[in-house]
VOZA-901067 format. One record per atom (N, C-alpha, C): z, y, x; residue in one letter. Coordinates in steps of 0.001 Angstrom, whole numbers, padded with zeros to 6 digits, always signed. Layout:
<rs>
ZYXa
...
</rs>
This chain:
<rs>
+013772-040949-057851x
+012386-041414-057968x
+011793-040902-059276x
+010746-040214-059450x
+010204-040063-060083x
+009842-040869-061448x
+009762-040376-063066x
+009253-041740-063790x
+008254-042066-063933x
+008107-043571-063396x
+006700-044061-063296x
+006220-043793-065382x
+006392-043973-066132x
+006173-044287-067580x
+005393-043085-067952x
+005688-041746-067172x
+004817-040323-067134x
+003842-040636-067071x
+003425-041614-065842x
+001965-041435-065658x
+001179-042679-065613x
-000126-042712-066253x
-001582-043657-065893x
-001626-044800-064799x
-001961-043789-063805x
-002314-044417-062551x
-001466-044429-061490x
-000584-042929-060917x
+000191-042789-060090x
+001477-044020-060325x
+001859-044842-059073x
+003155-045501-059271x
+003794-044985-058342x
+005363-044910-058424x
+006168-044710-057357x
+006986-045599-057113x
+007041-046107-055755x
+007714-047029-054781x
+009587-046616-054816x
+010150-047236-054418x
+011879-047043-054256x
+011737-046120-052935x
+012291-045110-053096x
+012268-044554-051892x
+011610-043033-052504x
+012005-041924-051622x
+011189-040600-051184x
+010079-040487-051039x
+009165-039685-052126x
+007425-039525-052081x
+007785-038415-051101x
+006860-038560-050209x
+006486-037451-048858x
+005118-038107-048604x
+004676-037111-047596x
+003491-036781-047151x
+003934-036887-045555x
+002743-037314-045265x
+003355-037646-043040x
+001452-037773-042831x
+001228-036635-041790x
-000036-037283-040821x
-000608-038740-041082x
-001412-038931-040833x
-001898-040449-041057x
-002036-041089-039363x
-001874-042213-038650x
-001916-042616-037866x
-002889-043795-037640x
-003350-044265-038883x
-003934-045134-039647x
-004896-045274-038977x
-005717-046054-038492x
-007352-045926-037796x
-008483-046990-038518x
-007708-047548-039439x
-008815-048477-040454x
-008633-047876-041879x
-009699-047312-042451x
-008758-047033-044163x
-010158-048005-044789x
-011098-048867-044038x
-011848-050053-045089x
-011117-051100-046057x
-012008-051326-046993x
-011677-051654-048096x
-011525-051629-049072x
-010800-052175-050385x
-011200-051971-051693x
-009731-051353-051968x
-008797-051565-051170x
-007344-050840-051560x
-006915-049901-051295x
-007772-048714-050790x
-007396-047848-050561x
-008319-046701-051330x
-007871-044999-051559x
-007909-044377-052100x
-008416-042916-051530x
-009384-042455-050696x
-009490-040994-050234x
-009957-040131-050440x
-009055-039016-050636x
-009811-037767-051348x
-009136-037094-050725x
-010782-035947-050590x
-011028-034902-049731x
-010499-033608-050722x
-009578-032722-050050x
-009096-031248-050408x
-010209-030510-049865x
-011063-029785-050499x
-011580-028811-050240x
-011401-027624-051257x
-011970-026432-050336x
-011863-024994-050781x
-011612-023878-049672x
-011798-022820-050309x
-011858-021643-049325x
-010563-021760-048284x
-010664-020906-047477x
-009302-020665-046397x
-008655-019791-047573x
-007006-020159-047643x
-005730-019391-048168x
-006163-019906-049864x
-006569-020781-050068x
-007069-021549-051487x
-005639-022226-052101x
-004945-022814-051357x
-003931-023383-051746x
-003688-024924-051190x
-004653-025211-050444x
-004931-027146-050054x
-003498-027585-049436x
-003466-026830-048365x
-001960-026396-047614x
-000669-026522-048530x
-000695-025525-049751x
+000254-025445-050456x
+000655-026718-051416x
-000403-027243-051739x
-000548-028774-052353x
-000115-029916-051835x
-000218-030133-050735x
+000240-030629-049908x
+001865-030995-049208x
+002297-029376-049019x
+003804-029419-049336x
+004455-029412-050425x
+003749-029048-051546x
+004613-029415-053045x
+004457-030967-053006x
+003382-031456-052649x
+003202-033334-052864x
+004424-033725-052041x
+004609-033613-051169x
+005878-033665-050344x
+007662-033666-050758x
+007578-032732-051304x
+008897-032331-051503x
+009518-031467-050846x
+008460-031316-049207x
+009265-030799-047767x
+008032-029416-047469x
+008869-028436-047639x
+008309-026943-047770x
+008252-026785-045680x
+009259-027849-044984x
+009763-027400-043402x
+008301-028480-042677x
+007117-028999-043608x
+006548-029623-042877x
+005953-028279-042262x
+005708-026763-042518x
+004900-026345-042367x
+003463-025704-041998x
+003072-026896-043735x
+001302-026995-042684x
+000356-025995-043125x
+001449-025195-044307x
+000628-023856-045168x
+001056-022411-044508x
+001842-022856-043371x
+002069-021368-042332x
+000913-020761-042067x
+000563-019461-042392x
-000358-018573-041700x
-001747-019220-042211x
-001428-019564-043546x
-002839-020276-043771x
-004243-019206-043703x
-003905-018248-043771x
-004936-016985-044086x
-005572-016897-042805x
-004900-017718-041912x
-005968-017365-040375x
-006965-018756-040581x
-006876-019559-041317x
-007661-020633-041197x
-007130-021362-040228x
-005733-022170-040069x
-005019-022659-039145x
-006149-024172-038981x
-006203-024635-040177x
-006758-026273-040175x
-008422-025668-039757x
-008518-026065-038861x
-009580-026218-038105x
-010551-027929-037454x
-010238-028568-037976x
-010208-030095-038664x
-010235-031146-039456x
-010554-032036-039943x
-010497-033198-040700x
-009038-033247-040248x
-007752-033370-041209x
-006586-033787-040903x
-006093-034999-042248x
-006024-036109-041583x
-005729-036841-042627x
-003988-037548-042949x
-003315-037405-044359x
-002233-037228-044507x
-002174-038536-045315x
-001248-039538-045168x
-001194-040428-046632x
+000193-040444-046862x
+000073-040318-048518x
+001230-040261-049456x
+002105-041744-049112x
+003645-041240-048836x
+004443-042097-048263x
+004762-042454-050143x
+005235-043921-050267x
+005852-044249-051443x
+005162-044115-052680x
+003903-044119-052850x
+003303-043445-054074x
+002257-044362-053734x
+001209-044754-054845x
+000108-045470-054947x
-000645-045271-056345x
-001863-045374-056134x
-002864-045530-057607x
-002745-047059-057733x
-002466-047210-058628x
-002415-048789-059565x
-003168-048679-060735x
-004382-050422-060419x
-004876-050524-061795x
-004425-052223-061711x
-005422-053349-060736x
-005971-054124-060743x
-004922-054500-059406x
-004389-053622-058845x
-003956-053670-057449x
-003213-052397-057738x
-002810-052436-056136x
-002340-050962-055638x
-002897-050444-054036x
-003286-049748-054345x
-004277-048391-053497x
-003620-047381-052634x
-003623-047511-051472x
-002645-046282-050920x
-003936-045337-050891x
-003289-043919-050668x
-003895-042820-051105x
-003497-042268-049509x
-005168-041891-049191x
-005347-040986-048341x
-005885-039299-048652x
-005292-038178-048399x
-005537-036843-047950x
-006734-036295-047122x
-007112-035913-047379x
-008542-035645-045782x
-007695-034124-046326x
-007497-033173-045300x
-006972-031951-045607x
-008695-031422-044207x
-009390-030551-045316x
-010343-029878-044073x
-010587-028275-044085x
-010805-027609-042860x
-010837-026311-043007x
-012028-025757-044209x
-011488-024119-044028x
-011761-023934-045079x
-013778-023697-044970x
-013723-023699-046374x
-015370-023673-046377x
-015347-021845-046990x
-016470-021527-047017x
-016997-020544-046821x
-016417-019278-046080x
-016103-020010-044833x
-015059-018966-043902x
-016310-018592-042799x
-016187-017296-042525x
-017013-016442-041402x
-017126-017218-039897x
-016461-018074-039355x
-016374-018666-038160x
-016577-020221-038215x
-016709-020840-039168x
-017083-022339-039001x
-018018-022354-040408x
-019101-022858-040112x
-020424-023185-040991x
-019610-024380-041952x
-020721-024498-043403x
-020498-025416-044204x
-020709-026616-043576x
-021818-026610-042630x
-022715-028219-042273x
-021379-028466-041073x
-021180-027835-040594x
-019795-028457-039371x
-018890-029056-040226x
-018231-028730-041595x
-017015-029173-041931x
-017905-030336-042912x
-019045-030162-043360x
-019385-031623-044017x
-019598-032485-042769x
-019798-032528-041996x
-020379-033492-040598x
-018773-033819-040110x
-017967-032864-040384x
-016626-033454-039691x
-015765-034442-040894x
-016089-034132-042179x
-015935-035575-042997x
-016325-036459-042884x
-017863-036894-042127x
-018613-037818-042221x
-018216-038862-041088x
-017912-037822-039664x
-017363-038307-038578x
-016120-038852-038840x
-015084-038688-039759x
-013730-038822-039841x
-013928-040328-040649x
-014718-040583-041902x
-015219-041513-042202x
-015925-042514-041250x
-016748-042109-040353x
-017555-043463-039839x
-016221-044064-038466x
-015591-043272-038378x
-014412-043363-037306x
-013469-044492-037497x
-013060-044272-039192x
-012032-045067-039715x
-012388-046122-040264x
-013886-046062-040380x
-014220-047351-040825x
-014196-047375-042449x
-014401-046109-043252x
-014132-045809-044715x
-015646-045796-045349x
-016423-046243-046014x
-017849-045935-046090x
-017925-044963-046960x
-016581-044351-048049x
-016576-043430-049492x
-015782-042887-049082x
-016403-041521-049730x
-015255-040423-050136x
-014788-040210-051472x
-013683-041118-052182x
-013384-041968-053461x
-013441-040378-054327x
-012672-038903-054014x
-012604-038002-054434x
-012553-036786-053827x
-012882-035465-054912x
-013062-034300-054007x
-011922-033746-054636x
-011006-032661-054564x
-010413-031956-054716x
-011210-030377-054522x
-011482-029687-055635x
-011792-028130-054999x
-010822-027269-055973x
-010196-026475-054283x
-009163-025400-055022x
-009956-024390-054642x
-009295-023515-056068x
-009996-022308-056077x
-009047-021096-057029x
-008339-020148-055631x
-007436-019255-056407x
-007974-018574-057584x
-007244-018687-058965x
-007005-018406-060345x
-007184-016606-059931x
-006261-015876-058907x
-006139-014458-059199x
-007079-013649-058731x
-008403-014592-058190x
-009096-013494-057347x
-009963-012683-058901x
-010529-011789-058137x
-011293-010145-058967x
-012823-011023-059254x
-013004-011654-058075x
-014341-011871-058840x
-014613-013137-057807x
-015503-013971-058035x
-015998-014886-057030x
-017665-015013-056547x
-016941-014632-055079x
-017866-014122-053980x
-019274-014821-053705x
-020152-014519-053479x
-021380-014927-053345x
-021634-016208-052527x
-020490-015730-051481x
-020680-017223-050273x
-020097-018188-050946x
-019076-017890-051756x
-017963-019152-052521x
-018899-019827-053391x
-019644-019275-053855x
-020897-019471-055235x
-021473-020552-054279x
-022156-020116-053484x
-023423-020857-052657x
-022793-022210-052033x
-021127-021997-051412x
-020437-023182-050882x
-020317-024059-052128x
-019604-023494-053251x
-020294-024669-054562x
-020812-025337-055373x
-022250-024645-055085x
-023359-025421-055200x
-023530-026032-054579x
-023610-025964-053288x
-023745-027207-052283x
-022285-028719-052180x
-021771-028478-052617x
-020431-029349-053089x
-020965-030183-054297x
-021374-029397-055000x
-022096-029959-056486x
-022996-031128-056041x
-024294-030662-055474x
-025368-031259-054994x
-024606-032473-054036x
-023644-032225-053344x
-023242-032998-052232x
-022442-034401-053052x
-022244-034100-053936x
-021275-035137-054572x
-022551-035736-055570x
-023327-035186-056111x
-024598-035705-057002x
-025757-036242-055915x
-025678-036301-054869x
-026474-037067-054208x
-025737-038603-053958x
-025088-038987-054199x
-024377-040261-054075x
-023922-040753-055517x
-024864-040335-056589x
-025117-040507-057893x
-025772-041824-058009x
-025315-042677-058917x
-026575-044259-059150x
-027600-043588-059549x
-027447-042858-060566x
-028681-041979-061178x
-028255-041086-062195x
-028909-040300-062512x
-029217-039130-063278x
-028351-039570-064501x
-028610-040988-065472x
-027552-041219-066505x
-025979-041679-065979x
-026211-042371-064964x
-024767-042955-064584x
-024552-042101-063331x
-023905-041274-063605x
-023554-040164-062884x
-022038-040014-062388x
-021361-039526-060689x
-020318-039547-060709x
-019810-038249-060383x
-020236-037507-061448x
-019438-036265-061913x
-018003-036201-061778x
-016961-037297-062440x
-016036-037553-062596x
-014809-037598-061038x
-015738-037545-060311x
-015126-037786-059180x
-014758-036163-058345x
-015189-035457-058647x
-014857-033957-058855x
-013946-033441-059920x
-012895-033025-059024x
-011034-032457-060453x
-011306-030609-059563x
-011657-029921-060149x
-011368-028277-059758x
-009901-028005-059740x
-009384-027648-059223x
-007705-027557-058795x
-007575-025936-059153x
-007631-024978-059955x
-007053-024154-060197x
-005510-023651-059633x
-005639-022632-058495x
-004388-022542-057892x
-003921-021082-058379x
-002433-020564-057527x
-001702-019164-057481x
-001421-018824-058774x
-001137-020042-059589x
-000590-019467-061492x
+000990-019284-061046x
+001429-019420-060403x
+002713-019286-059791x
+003182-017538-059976x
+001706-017049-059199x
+001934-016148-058466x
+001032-014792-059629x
+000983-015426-061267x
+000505-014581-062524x
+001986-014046-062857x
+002375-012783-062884x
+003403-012129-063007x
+003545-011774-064305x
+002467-011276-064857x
+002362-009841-065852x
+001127-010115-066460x
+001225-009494-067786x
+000200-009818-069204x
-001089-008965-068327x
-001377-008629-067329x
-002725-007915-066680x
-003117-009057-065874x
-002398-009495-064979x
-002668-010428-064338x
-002886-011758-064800x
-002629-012434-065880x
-002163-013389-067006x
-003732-013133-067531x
-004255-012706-068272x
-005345-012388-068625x
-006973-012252-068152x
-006362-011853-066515x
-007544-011909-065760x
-007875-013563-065147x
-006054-014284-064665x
-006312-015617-064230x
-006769-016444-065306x
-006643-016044-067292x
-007589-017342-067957x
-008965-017320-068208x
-008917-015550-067938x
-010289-015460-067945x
-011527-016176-067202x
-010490-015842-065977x
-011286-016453-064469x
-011173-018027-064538x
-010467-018614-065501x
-010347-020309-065669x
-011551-020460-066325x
-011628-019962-067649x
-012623-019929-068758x
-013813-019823-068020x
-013988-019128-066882x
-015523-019055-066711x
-016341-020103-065691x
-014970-020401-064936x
-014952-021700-064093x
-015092-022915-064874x
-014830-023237-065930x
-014692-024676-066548x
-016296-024038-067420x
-016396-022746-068164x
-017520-023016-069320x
-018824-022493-068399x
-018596-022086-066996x
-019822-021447-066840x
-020271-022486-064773x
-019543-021993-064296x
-019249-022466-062720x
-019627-023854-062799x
-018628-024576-063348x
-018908-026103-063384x
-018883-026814-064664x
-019660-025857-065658x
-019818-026530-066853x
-020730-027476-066757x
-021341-027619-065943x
-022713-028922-065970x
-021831-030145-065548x
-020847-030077-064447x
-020622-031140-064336x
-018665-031372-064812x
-018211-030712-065665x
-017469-031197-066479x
-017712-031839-067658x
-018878-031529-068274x
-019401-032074-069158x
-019765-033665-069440x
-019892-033640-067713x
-020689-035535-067475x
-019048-035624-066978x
-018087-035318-067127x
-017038-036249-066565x
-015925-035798-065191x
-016000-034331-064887x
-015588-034044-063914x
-014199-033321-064562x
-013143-033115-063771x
-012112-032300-064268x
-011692-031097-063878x
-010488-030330-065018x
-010368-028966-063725x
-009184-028854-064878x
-008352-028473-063701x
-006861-028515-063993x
-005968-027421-063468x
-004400-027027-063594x
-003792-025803-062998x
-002939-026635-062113x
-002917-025813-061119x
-001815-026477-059784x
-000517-025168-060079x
+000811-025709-060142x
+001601-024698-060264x
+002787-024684-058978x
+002083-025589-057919x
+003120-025149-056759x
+003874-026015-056999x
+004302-026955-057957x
+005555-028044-057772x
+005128-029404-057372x
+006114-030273-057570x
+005830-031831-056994x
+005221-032525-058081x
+005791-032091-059102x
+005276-032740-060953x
+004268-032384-060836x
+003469-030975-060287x
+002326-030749-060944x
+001359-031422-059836x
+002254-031382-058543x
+000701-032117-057319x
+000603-033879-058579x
+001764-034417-058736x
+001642-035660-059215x
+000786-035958-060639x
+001329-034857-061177x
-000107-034825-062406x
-001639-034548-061841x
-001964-033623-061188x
-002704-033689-060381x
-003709-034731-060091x
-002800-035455-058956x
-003301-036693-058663x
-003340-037311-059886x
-002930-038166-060994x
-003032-038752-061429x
-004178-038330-062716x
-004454-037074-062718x
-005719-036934-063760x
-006994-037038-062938x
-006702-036730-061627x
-008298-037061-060549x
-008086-038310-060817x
-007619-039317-060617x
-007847-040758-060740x
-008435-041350-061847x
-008300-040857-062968x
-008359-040938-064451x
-009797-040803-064718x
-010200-039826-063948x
-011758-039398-064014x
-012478-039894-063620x
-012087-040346-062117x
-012760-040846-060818x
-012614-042195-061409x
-012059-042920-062397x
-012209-044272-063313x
-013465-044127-064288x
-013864-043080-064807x
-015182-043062-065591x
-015969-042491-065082x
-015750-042673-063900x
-016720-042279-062847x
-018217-043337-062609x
-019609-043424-062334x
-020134-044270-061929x
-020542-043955-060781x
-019193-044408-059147x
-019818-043653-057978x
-018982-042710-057270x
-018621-042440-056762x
-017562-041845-055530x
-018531-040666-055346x
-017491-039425-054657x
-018153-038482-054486x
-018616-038621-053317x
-018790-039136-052651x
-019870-039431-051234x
-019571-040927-051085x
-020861-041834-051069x
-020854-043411-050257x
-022238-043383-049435x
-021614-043620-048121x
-022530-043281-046746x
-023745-044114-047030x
-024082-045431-047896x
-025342-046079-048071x
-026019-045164-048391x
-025563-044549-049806x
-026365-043756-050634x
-026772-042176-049981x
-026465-042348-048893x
-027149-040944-047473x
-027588-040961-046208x
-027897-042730-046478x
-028306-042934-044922x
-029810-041972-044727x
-030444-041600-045688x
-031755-040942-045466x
-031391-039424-044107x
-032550-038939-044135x
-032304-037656-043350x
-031467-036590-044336x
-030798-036064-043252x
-029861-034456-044042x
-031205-034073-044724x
-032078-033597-044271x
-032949-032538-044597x
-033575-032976-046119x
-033469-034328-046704x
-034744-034840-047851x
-033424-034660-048775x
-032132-033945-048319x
-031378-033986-049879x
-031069-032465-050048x
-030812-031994-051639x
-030866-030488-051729x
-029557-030286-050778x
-028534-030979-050907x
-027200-030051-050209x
-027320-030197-048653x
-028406-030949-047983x
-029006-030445-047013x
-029632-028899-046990x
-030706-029187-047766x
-031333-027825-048270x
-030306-026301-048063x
-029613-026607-048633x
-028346-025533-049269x
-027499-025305-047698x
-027321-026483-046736x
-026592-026341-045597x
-027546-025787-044515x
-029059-025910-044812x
-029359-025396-043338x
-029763-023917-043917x
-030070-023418-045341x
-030169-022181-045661x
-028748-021287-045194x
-027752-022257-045323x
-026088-021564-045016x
-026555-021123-043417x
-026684-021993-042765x
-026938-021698-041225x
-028063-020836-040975x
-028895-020763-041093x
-030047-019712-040957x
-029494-018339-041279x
-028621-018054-042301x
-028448-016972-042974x
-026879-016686-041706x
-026167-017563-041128x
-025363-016984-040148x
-025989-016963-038991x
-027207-017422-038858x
-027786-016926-037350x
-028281-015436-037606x
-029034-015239-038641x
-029063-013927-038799x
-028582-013136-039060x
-027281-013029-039356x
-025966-011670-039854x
-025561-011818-038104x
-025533-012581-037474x
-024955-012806-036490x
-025692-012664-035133x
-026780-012002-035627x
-027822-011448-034652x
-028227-010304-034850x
-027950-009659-036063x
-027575-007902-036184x
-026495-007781-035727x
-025679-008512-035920x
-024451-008240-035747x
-024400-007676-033935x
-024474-008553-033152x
-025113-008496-031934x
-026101-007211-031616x
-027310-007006-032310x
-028284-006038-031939x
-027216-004268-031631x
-026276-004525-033032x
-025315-003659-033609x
-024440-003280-031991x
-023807-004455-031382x
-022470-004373-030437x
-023283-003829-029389x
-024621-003887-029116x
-025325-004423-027725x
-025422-002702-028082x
-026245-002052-029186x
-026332-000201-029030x
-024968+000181-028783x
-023910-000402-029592x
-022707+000406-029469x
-022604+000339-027929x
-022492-000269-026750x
-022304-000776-025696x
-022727+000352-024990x
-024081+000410-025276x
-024801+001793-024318x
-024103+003004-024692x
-023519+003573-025547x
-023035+004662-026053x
-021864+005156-025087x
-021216+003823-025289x
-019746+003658-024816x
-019748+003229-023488x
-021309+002598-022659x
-021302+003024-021669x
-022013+004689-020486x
-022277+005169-021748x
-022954+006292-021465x
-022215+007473-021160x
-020963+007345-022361x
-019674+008035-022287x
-018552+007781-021528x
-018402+006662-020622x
-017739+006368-019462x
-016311+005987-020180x
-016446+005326-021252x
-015357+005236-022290x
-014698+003662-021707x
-014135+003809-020423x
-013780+002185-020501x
-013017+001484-021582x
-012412+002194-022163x
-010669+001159-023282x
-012099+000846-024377x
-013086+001759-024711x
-013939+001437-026083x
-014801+000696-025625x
-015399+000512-024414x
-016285-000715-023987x
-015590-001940-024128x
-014460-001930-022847x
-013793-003067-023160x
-013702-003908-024718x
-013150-003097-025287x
-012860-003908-026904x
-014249-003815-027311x
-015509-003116-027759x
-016429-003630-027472x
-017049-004791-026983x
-016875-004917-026205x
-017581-006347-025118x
-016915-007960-025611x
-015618-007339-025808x
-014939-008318-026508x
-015137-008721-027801x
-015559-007744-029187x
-016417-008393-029973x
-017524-008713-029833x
-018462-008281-029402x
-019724-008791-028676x
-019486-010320-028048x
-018626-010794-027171x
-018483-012098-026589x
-018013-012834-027760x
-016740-012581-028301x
-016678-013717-029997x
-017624-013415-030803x
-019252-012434-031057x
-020026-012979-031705x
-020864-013667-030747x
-021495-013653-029717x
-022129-014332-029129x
-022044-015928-028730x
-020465-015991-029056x
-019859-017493-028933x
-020579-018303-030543x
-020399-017300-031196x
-020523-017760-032715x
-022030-018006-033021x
-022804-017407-032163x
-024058-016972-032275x
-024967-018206-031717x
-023816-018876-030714x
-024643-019852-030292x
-024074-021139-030360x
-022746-021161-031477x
-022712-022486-031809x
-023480-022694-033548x
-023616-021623-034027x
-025014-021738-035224x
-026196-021881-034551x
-026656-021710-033962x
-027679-021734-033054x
-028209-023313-032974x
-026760-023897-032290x
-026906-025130-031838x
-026591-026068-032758x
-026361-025506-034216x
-026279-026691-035023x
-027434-026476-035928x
-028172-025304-036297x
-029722-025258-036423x
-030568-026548-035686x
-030589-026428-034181x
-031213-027329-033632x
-030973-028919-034054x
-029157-029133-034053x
-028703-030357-034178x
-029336-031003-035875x
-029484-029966-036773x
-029835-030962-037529x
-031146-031389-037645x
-031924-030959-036843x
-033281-031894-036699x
-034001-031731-037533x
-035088-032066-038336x
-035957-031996-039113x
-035792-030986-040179x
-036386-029661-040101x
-035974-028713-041267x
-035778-029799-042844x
-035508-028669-044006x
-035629-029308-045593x
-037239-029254-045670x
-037905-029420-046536x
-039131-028681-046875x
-039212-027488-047294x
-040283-026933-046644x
-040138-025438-047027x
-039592-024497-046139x
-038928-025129-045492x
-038321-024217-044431x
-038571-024067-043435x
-038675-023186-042591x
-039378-023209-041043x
-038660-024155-040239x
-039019-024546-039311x
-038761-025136-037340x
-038545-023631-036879x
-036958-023564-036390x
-037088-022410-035923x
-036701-022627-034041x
-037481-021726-033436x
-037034-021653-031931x
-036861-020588-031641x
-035737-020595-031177x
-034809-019580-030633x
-035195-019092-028682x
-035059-017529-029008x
-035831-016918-027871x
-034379-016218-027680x
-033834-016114-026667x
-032620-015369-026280x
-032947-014909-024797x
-032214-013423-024668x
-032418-012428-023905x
-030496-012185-023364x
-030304-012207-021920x
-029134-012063-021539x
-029002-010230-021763x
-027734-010157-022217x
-027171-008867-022731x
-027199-007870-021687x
-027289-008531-020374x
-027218-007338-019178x
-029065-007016-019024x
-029967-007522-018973x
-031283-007300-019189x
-031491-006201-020636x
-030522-006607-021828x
-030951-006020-022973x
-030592-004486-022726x
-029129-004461-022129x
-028511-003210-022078x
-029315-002427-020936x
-029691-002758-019812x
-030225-002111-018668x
-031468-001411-019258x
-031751-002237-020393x
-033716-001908-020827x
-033043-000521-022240x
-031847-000699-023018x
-031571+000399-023579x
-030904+001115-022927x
-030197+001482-022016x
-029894+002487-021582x
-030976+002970-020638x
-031854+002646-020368x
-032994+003323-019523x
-034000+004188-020471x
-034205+003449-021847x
-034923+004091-022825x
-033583+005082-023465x
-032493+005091-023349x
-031585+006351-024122x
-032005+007411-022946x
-032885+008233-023132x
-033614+009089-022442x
-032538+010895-023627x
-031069+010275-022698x
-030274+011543-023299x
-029175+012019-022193x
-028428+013092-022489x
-027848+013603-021484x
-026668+014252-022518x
-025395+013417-022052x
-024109+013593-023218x
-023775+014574-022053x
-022849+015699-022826x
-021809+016501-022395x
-020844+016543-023622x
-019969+016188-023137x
-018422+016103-023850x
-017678+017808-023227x
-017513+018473-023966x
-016266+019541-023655x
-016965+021109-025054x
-016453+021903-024299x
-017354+023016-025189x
-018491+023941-024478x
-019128+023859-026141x
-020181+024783-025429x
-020709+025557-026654x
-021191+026784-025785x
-021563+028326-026545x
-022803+028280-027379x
-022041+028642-028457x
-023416+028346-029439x
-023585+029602-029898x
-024599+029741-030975x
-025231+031438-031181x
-024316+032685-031159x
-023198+031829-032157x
-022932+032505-033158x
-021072+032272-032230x
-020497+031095-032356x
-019502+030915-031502x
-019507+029372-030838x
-018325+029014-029976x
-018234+028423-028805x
-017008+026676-029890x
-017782+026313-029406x
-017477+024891-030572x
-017395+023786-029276x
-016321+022508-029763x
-015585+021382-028626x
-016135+020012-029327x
-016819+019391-028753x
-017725+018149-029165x
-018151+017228-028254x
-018855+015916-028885x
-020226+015319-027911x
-021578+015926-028625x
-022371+016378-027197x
-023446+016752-027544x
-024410+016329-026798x
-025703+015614-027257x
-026855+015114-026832x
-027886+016081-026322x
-028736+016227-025575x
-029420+017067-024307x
-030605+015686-024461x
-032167+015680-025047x
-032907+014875-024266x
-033090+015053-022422x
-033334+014180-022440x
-033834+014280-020914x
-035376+014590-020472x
-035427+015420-019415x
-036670+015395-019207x
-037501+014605-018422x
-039082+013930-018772x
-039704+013194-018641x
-039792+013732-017108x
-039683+012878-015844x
-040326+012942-014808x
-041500+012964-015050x
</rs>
């Protein structure tokens, strides 16, 4: 057993700290403890999880790079508790990753909210955001997913002075995986700019950011400095009173339906893109390149219209932003109307040119009846 005298808040029970699914269907009340892991897909949430454990064979960080957790999955720490006044069992929300190409920000905040009104939890006591130490630079969508995290946790603020900053710990991950004085240099750099620049506004009022090193000591320090914070905290990083208003009248609304607008539209070039390739490749009698064709075309069109439908679902734009209605055209109408206007005539093989005889595709307009 671990020594309790290490730490603050964390206590440990007689017995093996592990981690097990939650089965739990009430977590109301004042004794209990839940905080949400968030961060990108292959961030480390997974990996945190089995170091909290002890048990590397739960494997819930297999193949994390495909974005396996596709869910609210909730885990509570077997044998372990936050103690002040009481003792608190501690719930996990483990949720997919955010700023991933196939599931929107507003789906995985709406699937916290659902996981909460389900269990009967009205707070989300803490956030966890991991964020790998070795990457080169941090990406534009990652930027925009944490601003809206920011805003999302400062909307369930008492106010502007009593603020619950504190309830946000940045989890710095992959120091494990700093080898060499090049790599070593780039991960404190990339700390330094995360604590003085990323989330210097709200470390300042009380939030934390710490290194995860892959072991059980460090998930347990971990936990026990989020608690520490989330104590000079005024306010949980989400309490459902303080959002009964509409999505749309709060900025990380704002920030979630700009996220969605901006994947209906990559995701409708994207489309315009498959639908020309289509005619080409049906012009050229290319079945193996249509086929796989058609097949990205159908997984964006799937994608195309579950952004689509969560545009609609959230109802009342932010201000400022349009009511948008969506006009859709079936792909066999689109393609019939471009390949009738590809007013061309492919010959594939060789052919005699001025000078010499050259092996290609070559385009021929057609002539106007």
């Amino acid at each position: 057993m671990p020594d309790n005298s290490e730490y603050k808040y964390l206590k440990f029970k007689e017995g093996t700290v592990t981690v097990k699914p939650s089965s739990r269907k009430d977590w109301s009340g004042s004794s209990v403890q839940i905080i949400l892991l968030a961060g990108p897909t292959g961030a480390g949430k997974s990996s945190f999880l089995e170091a909290l454990s002890g048990d590397k064979s739960l494997g819930i960080s297999k193949n994390q790079l495909a974005g396996v957790t596709q869910a609210v999955v909730a885990y509570e720490i077997q044998n372990a508790v936050f103690q002040m006044s009481g003792e608190d069992d501690i719930c996990l929300l483990d949720s997919p990753g955010f700023s991933d190409s196939e599931i929107s920000d507003s789906e995985i905040v709406e699937m916290v909210k659902k996981w909460l009104a389900d269990h009967n939890a009205n707070a989300l006591h803490n956030l966890l955001y991991f964020c790998p130490i070795t990457d080169i630079r941090l990406p534009g969508s990652r930027r925009k997913t944490i601003e809206m995290l920011k805003s999302f946790i400062k909307a369930s603020s008492s106010s502007v002075d009593l603020t619950n900053n504190g309830s946000l710990t940045v989890v710095t991950t992959m120091w494990d995986n700093v080898w060499n004085d090049r790599t070593e240099q780039r991960a404190e750099k990339n700390y330094t700019q995360l604590k003085d620049v990323v989330f210097k506004d709200m470390i300042s009022k009380g939030a934390g950011i710490v290194r995860f090193m892959n072991t059980q000591k460090s998930s347990f320090d971990i936990l026990d400095a989020c608690r520490e914070h989330w104590g000079k905290a005024s306010g949980n990083a989400y309490s459902a009173y303080r959002n009964e208003g509409a999505l749309g009248k709060t900025f990380y609304g704002y920030l979630l339906y700009a996220d969605l607008l901006g994947r209906v539209e990559q995701a409708q070039q994207l489309k315009r893109i498959l639908e020309f390739d289509l005619t080409q490749t049906r012009v050229l009698e290319d079945s193996t390149l249509t086929e796989i064709t058609e097949a990205s075309w159908q997984a964006n069109e799937r994608l195309l219209r579950k952004f689509k439908g969560q545009v609609k679902a959230f109802g009342e734009p932010p201000d400022g932003m349009p009511m948008i209605v969506f006009e859709d055209v079936s792909m066999s109408t689109r393609l019939r109307e471009a390949i009738r206007r590809q007013r061309v005539k492919l010959k594939i093989g060789w052919v005699r040119g001025p000078r010499k005889v050259v092996y290609g595709i070559f385009h021929f307009k057609k002539r106007r009846s």
